[in-house]
PDB file with one MODEL, atoms N, CA, C and O in Angstrom:
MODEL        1
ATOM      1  N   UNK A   1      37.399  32.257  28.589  1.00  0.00           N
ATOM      2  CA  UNK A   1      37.612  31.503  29.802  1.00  0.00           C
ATOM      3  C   UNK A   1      37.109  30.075  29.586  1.00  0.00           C
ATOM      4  O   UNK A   1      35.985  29.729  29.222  1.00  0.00           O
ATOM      5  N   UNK A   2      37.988  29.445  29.834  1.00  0.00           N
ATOM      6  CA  UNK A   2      37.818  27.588  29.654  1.00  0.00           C
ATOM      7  C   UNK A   2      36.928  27.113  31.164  1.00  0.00           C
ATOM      8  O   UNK A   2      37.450  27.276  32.267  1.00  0.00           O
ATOM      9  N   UNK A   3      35.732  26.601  31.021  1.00  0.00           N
ATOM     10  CA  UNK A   3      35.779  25.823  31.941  1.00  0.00           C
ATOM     11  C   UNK A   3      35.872  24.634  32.588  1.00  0.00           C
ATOM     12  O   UNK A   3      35.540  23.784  31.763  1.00  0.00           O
ATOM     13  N   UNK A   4      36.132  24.135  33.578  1.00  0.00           N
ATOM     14  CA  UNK A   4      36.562  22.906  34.089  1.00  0.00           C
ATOM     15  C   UNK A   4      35.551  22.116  34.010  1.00  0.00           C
ATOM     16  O   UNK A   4      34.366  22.412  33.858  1.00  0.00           O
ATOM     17  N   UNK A   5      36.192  20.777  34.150  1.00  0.00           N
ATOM     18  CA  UNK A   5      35.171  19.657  34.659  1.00  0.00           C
ATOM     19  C   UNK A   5      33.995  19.713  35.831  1.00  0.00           C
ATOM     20  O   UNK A   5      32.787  19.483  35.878  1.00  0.00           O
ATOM     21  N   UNK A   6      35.025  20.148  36.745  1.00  0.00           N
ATOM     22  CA  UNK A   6      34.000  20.239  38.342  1.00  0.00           C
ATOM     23  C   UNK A   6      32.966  21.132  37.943  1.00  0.00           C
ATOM     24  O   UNK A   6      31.908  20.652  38.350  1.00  0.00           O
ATOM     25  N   UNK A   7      32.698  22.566  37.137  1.00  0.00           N
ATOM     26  CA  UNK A   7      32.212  23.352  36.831  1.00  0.00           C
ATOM     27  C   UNK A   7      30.905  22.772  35.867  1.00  0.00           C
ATOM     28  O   UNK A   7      29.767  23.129  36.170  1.00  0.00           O
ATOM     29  N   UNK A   8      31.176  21.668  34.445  1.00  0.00           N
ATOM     30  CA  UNK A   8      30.611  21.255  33.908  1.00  0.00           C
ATOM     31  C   UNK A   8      29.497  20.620  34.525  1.00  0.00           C
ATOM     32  O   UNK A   8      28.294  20.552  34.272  1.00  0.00           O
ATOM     33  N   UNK A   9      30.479  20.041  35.674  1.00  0.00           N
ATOM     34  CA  UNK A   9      29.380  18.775  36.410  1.00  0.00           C
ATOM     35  C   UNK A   9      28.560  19.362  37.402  1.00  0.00           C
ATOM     36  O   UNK A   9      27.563  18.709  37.709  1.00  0.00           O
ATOM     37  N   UNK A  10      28.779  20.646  38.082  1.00  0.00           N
ATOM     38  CA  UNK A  10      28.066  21.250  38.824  1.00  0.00           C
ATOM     39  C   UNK A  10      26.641  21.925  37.932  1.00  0.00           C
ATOM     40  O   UNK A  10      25.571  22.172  38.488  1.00  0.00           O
ATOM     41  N   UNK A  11      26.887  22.122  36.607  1.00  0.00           N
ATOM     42  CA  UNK A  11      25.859  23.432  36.078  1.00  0.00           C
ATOM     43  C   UNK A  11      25.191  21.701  35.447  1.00  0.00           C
ATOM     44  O   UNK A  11      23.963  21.604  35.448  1.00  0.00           O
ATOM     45  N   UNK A  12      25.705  20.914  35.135  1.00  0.00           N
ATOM     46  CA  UNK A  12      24.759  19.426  34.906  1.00  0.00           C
ATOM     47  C   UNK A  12      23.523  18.881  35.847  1.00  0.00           C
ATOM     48  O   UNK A  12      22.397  18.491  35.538  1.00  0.00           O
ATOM     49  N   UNK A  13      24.164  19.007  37.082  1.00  0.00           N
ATOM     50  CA  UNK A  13      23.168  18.488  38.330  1.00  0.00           C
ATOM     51  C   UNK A  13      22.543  19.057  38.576  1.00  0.00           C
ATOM     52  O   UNK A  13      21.555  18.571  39.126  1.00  0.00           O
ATOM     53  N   UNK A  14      22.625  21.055  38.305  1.00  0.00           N
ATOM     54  CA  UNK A  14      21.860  21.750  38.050  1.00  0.00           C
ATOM     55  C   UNK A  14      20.707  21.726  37.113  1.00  0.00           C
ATOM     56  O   UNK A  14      19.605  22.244  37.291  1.00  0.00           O
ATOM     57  N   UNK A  15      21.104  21.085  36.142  1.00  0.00           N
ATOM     58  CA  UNK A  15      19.642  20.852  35.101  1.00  0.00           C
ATOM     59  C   UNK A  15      18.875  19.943  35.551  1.00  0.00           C
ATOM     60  O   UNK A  15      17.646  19.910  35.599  1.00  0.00           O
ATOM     61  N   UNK A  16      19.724  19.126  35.915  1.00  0.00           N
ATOM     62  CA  UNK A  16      18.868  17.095  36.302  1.00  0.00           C
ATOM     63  C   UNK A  16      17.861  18.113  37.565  1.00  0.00           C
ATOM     64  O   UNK A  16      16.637  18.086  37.436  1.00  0.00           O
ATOM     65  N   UNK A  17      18.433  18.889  38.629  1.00  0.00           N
ATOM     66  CA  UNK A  17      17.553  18.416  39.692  1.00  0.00           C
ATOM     67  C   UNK A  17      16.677  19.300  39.470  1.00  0.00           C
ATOM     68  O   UNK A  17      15.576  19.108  39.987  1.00  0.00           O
ATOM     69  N   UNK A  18      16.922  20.782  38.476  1.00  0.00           N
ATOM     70  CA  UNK A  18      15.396  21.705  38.408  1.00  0.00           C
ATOM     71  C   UNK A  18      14.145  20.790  37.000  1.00  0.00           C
ATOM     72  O   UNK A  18      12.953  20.947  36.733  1.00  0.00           O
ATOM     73  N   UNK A  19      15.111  19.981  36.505  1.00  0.00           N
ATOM     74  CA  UNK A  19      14.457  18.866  35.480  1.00  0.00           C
ATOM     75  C   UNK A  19      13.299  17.848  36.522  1.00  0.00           C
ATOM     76  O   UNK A  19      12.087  17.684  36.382  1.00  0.00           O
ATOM     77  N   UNK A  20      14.182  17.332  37.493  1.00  0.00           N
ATOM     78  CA  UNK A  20      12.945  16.652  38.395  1.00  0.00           C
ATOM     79  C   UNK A  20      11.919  17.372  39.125  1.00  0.00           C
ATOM     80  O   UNK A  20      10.739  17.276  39.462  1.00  0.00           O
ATOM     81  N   UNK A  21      12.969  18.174  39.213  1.00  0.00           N
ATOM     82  CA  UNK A  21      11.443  19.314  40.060  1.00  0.00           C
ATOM     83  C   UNK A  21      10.155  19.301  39.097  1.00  0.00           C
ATOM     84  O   UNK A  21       8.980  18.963  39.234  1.00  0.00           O
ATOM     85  N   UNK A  22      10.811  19.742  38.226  1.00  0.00           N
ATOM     86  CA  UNK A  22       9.864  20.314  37.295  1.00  0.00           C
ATOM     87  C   UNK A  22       8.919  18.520  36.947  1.00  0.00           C
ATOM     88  O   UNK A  22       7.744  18.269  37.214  1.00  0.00           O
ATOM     89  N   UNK A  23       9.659  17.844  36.482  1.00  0.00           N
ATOM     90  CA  UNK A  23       8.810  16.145  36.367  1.00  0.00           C
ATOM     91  C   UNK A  23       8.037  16.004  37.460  1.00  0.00           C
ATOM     92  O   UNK A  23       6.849  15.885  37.159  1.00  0.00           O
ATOM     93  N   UNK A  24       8.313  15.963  38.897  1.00  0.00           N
ATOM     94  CA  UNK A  24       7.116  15.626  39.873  1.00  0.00           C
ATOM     95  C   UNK A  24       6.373  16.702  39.702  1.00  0.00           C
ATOM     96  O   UNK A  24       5.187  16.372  39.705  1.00  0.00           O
ATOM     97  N   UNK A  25       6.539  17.992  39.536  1.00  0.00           N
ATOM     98  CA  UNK A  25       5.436  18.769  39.916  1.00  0.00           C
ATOM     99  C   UNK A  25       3.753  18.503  38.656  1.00  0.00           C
ATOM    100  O   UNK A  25       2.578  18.221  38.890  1.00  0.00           O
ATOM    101  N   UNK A  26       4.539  18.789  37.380  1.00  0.00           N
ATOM    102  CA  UNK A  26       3.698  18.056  36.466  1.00  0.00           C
ATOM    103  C   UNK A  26       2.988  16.889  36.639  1.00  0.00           C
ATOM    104  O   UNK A  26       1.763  16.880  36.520  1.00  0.00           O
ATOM    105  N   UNK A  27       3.950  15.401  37.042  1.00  0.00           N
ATOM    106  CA  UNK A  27       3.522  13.967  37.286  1.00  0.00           C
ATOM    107  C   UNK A  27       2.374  14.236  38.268  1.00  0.00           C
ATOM    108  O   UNK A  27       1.389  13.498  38.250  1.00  0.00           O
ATOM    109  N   UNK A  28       2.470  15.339  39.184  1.00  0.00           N
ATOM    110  CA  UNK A  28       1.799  15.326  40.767  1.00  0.00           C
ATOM    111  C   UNK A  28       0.643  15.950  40.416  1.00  0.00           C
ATOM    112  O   UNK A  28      -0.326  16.040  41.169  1.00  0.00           O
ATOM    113  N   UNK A  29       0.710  16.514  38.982  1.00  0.00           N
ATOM    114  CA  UNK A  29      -1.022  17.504  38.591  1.00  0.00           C
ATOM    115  C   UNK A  29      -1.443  16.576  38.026  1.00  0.00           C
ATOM    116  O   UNK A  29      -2.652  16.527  38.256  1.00  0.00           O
ATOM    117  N   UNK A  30      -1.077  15.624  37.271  1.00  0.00           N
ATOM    118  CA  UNK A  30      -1.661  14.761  36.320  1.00  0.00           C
ATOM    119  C   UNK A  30      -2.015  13.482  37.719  1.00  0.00           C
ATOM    120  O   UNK A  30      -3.111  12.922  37.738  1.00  0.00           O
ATOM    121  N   UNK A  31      -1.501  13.333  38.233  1.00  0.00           N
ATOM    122  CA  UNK A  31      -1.835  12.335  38.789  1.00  0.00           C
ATOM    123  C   UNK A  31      -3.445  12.713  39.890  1.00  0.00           C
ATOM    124  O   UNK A  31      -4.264  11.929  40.370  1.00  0.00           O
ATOM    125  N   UNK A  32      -3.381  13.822  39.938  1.00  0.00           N
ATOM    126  CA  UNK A  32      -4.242  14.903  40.799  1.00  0.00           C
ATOM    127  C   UNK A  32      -5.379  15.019  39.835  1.00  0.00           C
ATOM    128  O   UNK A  32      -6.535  14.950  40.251  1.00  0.00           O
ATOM    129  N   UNK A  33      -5.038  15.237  38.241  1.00  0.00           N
ATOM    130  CA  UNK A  33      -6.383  15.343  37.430  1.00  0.00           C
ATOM    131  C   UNK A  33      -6.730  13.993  37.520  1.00  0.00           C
ATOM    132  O   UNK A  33      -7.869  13.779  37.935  1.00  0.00           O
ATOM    133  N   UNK A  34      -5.877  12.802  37.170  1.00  0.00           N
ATOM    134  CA  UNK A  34      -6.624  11.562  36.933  1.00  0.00           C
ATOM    135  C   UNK A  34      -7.749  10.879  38.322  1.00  0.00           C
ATOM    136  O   UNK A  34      -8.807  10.249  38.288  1.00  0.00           O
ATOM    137  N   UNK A  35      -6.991  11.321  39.303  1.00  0.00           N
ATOM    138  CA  UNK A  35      -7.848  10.874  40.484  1.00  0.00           C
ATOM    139  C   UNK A  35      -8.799  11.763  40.524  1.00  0.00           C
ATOM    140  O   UNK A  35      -9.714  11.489  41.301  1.00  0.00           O
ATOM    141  N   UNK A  36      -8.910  13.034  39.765  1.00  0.00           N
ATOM    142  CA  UNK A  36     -10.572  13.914  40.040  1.00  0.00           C
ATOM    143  C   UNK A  36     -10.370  15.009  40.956  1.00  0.00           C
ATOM    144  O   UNK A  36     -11.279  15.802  41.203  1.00  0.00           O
ATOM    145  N   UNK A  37      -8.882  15.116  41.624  1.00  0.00           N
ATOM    146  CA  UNK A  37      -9.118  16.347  42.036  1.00  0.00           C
ATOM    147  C   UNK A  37      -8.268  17.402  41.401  1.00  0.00           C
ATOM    148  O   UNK A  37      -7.043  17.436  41.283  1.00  0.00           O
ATOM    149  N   UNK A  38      -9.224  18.298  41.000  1.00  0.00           N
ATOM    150  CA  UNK A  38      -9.071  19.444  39.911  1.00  0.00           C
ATOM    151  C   UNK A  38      -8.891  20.431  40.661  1.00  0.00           C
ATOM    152  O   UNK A  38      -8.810  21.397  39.902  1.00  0.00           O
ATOM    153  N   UNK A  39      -8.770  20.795  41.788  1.00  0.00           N
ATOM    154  CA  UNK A  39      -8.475  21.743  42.515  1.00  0.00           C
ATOM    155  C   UNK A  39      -7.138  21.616  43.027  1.00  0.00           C
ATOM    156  O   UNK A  39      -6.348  22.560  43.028  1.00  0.00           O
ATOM    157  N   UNK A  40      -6.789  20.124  43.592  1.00  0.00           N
ATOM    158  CA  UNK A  40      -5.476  20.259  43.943  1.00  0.00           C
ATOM    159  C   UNK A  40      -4.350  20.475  42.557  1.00  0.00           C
ATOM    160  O   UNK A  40      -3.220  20.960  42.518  1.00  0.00           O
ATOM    161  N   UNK A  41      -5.267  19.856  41.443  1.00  0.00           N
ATOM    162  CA  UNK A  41      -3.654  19.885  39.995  1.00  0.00           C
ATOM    163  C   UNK A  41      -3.764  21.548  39.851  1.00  0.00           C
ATOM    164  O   UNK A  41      -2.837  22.353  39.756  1.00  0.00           O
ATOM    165  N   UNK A  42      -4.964  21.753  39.865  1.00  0.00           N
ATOM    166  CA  UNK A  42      -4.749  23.136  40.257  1.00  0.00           C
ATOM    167  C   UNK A  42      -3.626  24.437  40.902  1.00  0.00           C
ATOM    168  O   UNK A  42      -2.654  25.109  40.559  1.00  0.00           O
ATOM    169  N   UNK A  43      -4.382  24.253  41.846  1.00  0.00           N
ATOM    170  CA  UNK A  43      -2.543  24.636  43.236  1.00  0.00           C
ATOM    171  C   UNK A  43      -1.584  24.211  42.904  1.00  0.00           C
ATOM    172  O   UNK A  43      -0.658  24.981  43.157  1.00  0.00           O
ATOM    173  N   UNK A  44      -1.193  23.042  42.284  1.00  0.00           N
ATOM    174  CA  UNK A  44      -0.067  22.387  41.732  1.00  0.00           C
ATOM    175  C   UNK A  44       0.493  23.065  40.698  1.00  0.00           C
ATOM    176  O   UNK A  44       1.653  22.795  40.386  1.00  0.00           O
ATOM    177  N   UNK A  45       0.005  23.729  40.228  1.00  0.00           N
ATOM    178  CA  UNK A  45       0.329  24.191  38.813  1.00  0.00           C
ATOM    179  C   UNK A  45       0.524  25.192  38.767  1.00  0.00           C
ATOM    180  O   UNK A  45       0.740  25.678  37.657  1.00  0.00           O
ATOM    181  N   UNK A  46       0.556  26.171  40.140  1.00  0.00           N
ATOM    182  CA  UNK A  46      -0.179  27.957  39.920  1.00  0.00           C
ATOM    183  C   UNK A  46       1.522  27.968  39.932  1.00  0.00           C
ATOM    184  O   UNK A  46       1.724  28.999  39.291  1.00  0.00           O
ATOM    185  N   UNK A  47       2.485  27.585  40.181  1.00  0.00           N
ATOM    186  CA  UNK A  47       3.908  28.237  40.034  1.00  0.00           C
ATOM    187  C   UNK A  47       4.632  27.454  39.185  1.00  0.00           C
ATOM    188  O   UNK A  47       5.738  27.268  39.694  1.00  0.00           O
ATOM    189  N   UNK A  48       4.537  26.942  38.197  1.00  0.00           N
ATOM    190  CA  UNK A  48       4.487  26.386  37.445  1.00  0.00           C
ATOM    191  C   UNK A  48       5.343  26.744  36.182  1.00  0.00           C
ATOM    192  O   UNK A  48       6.060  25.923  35.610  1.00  0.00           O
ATOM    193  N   UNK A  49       5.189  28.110  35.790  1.00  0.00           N
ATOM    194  CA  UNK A  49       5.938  29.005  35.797  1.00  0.00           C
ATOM    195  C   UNK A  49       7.389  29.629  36.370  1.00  0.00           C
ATOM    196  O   UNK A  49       8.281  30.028  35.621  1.00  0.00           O
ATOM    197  N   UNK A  50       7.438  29.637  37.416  1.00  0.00           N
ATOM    198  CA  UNK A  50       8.719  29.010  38.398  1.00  0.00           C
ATOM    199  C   UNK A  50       9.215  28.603  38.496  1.00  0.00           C
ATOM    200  O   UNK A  50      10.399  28.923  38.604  1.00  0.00           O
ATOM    201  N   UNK A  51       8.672  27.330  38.556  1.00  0.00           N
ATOM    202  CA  UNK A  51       9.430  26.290  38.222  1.00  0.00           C
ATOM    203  C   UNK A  51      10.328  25.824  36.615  1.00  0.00           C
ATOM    204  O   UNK A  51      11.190  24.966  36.426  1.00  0.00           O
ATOM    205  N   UNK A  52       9.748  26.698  35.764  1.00  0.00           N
ATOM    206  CA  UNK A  52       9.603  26.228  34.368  1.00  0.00           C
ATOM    207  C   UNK A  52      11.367  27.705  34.339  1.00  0.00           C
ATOM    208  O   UNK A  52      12.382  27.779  33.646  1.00  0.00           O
ATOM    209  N   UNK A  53      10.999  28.243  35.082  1.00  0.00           N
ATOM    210  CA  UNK A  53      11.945  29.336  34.944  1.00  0.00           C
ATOM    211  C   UNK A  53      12.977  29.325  35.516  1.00  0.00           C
ATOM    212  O   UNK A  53      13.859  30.106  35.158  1.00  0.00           O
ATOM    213  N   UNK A  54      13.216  28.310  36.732  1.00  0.00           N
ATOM    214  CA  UNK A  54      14.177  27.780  37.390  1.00  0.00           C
ATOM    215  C   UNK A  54      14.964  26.546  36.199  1.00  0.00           C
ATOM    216  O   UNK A  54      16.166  26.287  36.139  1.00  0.00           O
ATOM    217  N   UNK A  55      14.133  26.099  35.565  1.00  0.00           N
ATOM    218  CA  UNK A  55      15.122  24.914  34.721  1.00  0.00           C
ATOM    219  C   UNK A  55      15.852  25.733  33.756  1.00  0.00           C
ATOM    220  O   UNK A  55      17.057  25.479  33.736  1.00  0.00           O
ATOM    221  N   UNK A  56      15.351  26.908  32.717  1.00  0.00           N
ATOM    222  CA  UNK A  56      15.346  27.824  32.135  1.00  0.00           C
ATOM    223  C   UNK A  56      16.748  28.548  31.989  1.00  0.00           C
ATOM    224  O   UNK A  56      17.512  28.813  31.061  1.00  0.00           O
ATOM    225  N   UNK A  57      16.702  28.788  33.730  1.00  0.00           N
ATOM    226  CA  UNK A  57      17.988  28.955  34.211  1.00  0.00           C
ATOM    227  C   UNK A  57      18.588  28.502  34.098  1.00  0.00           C
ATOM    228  O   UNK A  57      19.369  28.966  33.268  1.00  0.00           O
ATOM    229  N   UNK A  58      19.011  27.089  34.725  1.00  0.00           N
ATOM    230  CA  UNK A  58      19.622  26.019  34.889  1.00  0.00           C
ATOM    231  C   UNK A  58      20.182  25.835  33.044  1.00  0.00           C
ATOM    232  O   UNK A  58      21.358  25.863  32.683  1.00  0.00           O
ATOM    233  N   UNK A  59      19.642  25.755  32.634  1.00  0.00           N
ATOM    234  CA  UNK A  59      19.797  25.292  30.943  1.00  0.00           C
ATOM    235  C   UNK A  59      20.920  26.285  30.566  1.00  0.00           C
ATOM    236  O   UNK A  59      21.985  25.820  30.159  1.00  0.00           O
ATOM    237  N   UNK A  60      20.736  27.754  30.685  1.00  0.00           N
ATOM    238  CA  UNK A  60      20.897  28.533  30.017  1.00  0.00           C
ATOM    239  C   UNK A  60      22.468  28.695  30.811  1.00  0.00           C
ATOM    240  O   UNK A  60      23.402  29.128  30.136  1.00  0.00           O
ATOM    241  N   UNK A  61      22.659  28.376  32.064  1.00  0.00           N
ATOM    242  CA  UNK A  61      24.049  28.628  32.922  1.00  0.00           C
ATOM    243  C   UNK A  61      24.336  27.146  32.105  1.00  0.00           C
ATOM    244  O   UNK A  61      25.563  27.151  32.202  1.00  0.00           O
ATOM    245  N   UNK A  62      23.996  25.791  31.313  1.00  0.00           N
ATOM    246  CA  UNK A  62      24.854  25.024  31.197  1.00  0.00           C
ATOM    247  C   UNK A  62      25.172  24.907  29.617  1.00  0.00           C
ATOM    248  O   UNK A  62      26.045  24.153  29.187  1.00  0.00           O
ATOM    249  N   UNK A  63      24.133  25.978  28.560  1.00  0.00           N
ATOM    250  CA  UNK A  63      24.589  25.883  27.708  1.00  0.00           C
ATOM    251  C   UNK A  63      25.851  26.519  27.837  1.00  0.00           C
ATOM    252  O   UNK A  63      26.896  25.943  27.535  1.00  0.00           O
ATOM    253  N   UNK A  64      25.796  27.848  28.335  1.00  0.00           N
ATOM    254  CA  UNK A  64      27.086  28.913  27.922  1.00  0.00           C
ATOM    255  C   UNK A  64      28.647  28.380  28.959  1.00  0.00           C
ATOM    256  O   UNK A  64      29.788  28.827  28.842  1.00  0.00           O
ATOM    257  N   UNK A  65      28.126  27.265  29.966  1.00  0.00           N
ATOM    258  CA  UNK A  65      29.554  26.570  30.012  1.00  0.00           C
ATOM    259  C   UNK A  65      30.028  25.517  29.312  1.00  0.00           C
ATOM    260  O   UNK A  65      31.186  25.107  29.221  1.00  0.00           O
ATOM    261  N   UNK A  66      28.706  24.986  28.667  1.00  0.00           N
ATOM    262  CA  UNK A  66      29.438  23.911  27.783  1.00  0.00           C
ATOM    263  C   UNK A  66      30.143  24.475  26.787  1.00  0.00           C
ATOM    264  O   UNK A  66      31.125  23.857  26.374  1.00  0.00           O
ATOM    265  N   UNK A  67      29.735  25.973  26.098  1.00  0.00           N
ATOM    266  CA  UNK A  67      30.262  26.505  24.830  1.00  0.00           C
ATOM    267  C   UNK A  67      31.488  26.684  25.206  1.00  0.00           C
ATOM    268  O   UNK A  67      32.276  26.725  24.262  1.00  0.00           O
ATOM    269  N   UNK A  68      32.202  26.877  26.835  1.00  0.00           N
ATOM    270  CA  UNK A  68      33.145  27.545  26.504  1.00  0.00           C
ATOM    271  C   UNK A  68      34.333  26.402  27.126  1.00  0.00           C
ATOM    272  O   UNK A  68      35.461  26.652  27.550  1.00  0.00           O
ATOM    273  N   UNK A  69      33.674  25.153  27.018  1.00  0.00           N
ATOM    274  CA  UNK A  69      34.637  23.750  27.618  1.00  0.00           C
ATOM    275  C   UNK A  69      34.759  23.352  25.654  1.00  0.00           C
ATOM    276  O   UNK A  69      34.061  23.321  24.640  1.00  0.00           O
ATOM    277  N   UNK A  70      36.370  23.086  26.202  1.00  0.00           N
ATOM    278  CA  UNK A  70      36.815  22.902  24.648  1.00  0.00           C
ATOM    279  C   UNK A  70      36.428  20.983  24.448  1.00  0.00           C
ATOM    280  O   UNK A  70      36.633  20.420  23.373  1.00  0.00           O
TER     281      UNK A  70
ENDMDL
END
């Protein structure tokens, strides 16, 4: 099965936006350690995992449509 453009570009915006997720949540612990609070990068981080598994996703639905766009 070939897939389309619209398809390509949908499983794309899919990476970019679990990609930013994933950038603020990191940027938002580091910015949380540098100011000293170690409790909030903390909380910040406990799903982290989740998040890391949501891009994961995202990746993995855009490798196997790119393989199959000629």
């Amino acid at each position: 099965m070939t897939a389309s453009p619209a398809e390509t570009e949908t499983f794309r915006r899919a990476v970019d936006f679990a990609l930013d997720i994933l950038i603020v949540a990191l940027k938002e612990a580091q910015d949380y350690l540098g100011g000293g609070n170690d409790l909030a990068a903390i909380g910040t981080l406990m799903d982290i995992d989740e998040r890391f598994g949501d891009f994961k996703a995202a990746m993995r639905l855009f490798f196997h449509n790119r393989r199959n766009t000629p």
